[in-house]
Chimera marker file (.cmm) of the C-alpha trace (Angstrom):
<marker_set name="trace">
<marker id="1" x="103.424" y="70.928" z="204.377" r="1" g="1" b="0" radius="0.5"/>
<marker id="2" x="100.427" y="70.969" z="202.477" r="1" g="1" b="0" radius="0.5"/>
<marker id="3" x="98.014" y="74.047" z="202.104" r="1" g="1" b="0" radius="0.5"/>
<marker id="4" x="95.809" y="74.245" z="205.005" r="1" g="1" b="0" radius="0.5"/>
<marker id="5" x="92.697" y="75.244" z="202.860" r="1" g="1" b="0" radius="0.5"/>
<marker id="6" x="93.023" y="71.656" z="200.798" r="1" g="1" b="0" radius="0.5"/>
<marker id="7" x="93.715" y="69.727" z="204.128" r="1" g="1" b="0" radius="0.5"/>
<marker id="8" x="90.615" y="71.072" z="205.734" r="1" g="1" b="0" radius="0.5"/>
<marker id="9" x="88.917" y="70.149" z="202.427" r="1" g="1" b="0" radius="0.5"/>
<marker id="10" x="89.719" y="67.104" z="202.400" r="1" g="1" b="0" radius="0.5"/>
<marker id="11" x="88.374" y="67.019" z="206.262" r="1" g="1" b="0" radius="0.5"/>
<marker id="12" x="85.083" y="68.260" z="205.079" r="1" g="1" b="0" radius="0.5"/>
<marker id="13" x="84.980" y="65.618" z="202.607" r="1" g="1" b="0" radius="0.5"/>
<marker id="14" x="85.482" y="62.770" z="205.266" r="1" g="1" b="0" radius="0.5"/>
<marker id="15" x="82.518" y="63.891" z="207.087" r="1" g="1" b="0" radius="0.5"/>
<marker id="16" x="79.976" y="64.097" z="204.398" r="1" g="1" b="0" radius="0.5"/>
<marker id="17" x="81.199" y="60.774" z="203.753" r="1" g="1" b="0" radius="0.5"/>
<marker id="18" x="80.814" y="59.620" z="207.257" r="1" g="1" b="0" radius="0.5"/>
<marker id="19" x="76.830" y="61.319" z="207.278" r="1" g="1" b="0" radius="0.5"/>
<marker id="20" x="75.617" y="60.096" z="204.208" r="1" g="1" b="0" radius="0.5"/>
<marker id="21" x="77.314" y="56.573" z="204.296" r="1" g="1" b="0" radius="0.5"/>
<marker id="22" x="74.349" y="54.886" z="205.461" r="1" g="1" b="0" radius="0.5"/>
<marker id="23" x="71.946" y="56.785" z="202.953" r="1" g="1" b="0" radius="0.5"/>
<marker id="24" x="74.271" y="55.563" z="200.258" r="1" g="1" b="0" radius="0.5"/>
<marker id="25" x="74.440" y="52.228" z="200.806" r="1" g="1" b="0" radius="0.5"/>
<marker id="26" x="70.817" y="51.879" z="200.927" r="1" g="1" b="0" radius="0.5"/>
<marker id="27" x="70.023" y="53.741" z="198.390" r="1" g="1" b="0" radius="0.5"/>
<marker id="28" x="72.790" y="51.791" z="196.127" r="1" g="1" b="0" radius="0.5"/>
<marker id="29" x="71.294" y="48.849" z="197.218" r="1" g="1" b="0" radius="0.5"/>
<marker id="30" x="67.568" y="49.426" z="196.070" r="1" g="1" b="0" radius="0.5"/>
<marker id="31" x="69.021" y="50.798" z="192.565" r="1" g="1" b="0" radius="0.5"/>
<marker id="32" x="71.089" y="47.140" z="192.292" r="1" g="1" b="0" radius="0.5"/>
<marker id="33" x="68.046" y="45.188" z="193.139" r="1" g="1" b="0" radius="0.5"/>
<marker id="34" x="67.023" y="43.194" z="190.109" r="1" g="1" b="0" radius="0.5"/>
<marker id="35" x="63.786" y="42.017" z="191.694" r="1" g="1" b="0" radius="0.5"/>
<marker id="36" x="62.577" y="45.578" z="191.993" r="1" g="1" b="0" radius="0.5"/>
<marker id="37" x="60.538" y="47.483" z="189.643" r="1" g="1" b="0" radius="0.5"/>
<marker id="38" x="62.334" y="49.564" z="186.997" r="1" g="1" b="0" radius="0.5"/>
<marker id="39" x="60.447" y="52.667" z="187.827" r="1" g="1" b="0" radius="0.5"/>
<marker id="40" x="61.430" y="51.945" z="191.823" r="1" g="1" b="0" radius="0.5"/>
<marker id="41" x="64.993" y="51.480" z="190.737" r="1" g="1" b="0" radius="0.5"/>
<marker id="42" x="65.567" y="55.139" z="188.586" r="1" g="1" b="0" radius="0.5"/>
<marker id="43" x="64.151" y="56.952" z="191.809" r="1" g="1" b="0" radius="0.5"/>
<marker id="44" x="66.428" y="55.567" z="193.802" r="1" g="1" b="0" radius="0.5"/>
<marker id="45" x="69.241" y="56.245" z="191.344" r="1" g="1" b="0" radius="0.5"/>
<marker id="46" x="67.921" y="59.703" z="191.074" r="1" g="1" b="0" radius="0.5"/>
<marker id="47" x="68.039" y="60.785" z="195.042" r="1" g="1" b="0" radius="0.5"/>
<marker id="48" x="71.423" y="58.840" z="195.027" r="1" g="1" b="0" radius="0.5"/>
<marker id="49" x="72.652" y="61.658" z="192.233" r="1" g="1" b="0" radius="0.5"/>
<marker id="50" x="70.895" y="64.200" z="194.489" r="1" g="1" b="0" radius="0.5"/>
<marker id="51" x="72.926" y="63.412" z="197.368" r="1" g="1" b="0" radius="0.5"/>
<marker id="52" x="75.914" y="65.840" z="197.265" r="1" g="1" b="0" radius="0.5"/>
<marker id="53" x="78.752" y="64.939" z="195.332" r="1" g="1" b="0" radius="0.5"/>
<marker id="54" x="81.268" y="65.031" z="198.110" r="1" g="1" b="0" radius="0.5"/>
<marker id="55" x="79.519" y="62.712" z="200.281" r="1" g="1" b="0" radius="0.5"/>
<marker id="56" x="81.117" y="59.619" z="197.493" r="1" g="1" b="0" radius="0.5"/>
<marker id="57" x="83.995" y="57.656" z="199.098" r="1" g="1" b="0" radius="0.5"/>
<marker id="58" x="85.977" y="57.964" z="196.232" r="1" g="1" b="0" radius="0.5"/>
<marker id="59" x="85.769" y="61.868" z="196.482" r="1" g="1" b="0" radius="0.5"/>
<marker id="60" x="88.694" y="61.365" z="199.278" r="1" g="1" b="0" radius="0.5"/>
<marker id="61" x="92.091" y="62.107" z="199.061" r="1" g="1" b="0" radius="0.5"/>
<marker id="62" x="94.689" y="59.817" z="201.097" r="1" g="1" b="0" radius="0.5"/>
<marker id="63" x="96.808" y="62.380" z="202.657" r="1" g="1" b="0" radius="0.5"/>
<marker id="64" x="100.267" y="61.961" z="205.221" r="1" g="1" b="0" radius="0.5"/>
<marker id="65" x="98.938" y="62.689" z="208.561" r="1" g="1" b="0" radius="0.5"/>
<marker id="66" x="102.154" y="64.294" z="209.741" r="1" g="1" b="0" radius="0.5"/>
<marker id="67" x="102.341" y="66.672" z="206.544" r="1" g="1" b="0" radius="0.5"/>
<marker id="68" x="98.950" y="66.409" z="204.776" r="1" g="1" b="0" radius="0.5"/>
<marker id="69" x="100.476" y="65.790" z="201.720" r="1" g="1" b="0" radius="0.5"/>
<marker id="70" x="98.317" y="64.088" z="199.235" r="1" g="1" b="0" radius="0.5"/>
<marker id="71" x="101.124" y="62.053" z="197.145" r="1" g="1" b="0" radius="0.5"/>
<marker id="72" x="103.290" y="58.803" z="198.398" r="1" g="1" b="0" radius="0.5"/>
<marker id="73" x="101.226" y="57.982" z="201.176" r="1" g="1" b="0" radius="0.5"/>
<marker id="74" x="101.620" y="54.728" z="202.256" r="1" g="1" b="0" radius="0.5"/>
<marker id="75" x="97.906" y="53.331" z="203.439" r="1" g="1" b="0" radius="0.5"/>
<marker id="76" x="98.600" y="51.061" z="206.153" r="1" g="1" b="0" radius="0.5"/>
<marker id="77" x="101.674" y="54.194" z="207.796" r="1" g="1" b="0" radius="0.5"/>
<marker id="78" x="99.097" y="56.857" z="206.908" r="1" g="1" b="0" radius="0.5"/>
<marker id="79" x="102.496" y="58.530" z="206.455" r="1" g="1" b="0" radius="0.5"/>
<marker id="80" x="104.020" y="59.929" z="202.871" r="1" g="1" b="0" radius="0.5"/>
<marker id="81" x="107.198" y="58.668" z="202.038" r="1" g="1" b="0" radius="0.5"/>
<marker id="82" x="108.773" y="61.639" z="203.141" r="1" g="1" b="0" radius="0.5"/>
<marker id="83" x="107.159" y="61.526" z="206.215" r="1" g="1" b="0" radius="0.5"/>
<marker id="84" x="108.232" y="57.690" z="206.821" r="1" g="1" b="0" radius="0.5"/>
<marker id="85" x="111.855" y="58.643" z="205.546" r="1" g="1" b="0" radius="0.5"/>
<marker id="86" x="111.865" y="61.411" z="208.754" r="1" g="1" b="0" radius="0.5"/>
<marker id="87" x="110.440" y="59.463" z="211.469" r="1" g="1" b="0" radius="0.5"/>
<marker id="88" x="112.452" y="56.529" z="210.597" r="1" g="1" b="0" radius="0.5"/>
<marker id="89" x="115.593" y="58.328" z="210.950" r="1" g="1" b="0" radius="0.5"/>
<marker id="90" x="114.517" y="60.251" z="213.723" r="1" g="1" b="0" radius="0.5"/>
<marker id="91" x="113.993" y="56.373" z="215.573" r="1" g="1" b="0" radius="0.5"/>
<marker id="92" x="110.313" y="56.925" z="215.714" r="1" g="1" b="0" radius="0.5"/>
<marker id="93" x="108.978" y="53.918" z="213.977" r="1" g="1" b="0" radius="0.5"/>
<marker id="94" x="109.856" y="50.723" z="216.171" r="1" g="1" b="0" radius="0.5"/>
<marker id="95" x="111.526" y="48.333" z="213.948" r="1" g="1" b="0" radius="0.5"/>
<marker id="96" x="112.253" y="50.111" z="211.307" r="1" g="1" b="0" radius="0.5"/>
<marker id="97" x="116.027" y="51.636" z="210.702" r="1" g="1" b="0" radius="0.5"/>
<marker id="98" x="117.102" y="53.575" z="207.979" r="1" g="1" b="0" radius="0.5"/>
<marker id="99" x="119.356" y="51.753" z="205.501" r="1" g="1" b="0" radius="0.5"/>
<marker id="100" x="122.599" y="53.028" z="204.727" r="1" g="1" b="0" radius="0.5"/>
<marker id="101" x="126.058" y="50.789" z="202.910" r="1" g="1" b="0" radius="0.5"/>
<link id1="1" id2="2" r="1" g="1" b="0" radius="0.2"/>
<link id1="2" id2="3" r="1" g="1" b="0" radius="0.2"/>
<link id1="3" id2="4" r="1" g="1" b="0" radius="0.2"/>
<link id1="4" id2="5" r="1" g="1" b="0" radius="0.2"/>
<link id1="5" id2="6" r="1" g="1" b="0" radius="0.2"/>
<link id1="6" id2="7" r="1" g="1" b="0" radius="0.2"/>
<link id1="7" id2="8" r="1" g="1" b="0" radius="0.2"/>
<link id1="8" id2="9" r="1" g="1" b="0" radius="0.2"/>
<link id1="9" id2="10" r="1" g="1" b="0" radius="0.2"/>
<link id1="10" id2="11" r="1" g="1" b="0" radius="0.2"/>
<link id1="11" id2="12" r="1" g="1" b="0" radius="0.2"/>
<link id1="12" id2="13" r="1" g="1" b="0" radius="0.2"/>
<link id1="13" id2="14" r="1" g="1" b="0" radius="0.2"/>
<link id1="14" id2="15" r="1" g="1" b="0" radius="0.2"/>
<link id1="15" id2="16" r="1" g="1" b="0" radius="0.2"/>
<link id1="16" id2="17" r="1" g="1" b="0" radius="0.2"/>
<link id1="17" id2="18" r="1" g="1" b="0" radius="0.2"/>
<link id1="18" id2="19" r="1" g="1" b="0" radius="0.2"/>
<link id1="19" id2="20" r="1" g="1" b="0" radius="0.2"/>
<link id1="20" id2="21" r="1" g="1" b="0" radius="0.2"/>
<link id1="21" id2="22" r="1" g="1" b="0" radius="0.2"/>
<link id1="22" id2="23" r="1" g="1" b="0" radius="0.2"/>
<link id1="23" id2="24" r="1" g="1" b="0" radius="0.2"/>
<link id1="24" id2="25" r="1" g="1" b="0" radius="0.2"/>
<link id1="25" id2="26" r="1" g="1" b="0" radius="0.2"/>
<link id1="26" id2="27" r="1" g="1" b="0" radius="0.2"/>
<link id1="27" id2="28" r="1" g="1" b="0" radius="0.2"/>
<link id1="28" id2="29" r="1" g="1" b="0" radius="0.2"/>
<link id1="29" id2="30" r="1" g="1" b="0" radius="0.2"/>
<link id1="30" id2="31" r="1" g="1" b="0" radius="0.2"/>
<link id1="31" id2="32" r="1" g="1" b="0" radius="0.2"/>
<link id1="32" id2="33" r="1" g="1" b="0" radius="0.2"/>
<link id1="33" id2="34" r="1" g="1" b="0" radius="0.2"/>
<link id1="34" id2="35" r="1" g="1" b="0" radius="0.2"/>
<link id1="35" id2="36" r="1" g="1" b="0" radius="0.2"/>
<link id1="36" id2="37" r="1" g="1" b="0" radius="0.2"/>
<link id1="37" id2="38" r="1" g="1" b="0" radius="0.2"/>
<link id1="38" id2="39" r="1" g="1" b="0" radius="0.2"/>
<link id1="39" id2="40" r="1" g="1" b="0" radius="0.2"/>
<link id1="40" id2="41" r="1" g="1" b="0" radius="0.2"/>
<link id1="41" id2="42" r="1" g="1" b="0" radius="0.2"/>
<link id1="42" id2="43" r="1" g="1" b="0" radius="0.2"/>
<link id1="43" id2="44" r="1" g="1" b="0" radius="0.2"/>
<link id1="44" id2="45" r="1" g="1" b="0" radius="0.2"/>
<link id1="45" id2="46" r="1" g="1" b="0" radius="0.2"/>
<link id1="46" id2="47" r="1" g="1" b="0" radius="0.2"/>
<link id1="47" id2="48" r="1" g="1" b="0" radius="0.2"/>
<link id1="48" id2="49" r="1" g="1" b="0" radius="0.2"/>
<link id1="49" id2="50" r="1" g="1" b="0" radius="0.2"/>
<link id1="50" id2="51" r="1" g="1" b="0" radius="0.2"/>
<link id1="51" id2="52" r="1" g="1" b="0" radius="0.2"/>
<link id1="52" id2="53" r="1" g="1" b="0" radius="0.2"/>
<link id1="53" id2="54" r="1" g="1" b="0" radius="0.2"/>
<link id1="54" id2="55" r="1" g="1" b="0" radius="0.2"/>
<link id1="55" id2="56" r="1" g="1" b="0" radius="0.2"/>
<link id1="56" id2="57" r="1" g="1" b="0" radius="0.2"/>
<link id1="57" id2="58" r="1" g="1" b="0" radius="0.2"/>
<link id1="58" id2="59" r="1" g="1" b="0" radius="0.2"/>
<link id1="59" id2="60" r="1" g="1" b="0" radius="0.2"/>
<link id1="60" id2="61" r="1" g="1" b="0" radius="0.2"/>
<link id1="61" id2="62" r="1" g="1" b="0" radius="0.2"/>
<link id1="62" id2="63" r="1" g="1" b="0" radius="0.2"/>
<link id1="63" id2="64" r="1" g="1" b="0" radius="0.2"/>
<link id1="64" id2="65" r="1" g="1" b="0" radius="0.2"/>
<link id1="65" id2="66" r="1" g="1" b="0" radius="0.2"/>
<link id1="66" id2="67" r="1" g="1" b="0" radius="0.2"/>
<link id1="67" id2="68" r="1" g="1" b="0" radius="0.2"/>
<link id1="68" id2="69" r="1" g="1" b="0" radius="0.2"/>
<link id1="69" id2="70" r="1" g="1" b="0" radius="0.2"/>
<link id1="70" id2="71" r="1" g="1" b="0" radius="0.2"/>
<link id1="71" id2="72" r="1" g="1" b="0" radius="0.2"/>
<link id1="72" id2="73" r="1" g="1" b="0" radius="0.2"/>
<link id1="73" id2="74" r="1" g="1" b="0" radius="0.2"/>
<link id1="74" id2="75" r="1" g="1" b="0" radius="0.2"/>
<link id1="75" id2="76" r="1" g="1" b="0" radius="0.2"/>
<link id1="76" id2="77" r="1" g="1" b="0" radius="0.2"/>
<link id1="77" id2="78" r="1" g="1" b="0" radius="0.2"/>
<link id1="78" id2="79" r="1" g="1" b="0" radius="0.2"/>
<link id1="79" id2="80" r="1" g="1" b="0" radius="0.2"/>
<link id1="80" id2="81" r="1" g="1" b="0" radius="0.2"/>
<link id1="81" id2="82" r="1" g="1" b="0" radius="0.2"/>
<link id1="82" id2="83" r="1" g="1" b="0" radius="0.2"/>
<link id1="83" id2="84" r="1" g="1" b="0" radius="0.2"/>
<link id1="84" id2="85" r="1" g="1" b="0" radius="0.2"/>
<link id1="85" id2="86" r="1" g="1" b="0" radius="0.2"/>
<link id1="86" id2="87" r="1" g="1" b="0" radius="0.2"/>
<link id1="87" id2="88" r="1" g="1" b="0" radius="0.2"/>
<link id1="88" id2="89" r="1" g="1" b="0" radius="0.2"/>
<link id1="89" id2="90" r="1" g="1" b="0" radius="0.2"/>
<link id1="90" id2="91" r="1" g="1" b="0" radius="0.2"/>
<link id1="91" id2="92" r="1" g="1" b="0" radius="0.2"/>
<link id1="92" id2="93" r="1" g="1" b="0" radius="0.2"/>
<link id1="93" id2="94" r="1" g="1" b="0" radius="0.2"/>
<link id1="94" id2="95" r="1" g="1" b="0" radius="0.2"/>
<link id1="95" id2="96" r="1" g="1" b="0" radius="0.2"/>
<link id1="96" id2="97" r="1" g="1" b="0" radius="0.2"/>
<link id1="97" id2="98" r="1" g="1" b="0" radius="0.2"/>
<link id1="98" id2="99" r="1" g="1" b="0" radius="0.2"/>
<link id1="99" id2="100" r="1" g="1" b="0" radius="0.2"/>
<link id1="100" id2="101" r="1" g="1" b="0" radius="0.2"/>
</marker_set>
């Protein structure tokens, strides 16, 4: 299991990201606008900088969502390998059986 404190961090994260998505995207927009003044194009980049840091996608962690753990997580399973390994041998996962020879 992961630490609690970096799960719930990562939680936190997710929901900046989710209130300032829309903010974001417009203000990325304006700054990418070639037909825009230069001037108009630096503010925008500058309230985009002010936005807080943690509100960027890439600021978020893929973590298992059985264990929280942040490394081996498979993106479509949102499951680390360890988690996969488990559930599969448990006979969780439909379809899927653990190999053995």
């Amino acid at each position: 299991m992961a630490k609690k404190s970096a799960v719930e961090r990562d939680l936190k994260r997710r929901r900046l990201i989710d209130k300032f998505a829309a903010k974001r995207a417009e203000l990325k927009a304006i700054s990418k606008d070639e037909n825009l003044p230069g001037e108009e194009r630096f503010a925008a980049r500058l309230k985009l900088a002010a936005l807080p840091r943690n509100s960027s996608a890439t600021r978020a962690r893929n973590r298992c969502e059985l264990t929280g753990r942040p490394r081996g997580v498979y993106r479509k399973l949102k499951l680390s390998r360890i988690g996969l390994r488990d559930m599969a041998s448990n006979g969780q996962i439909p379809g899927m059986v653990k190999s053995s020879w």
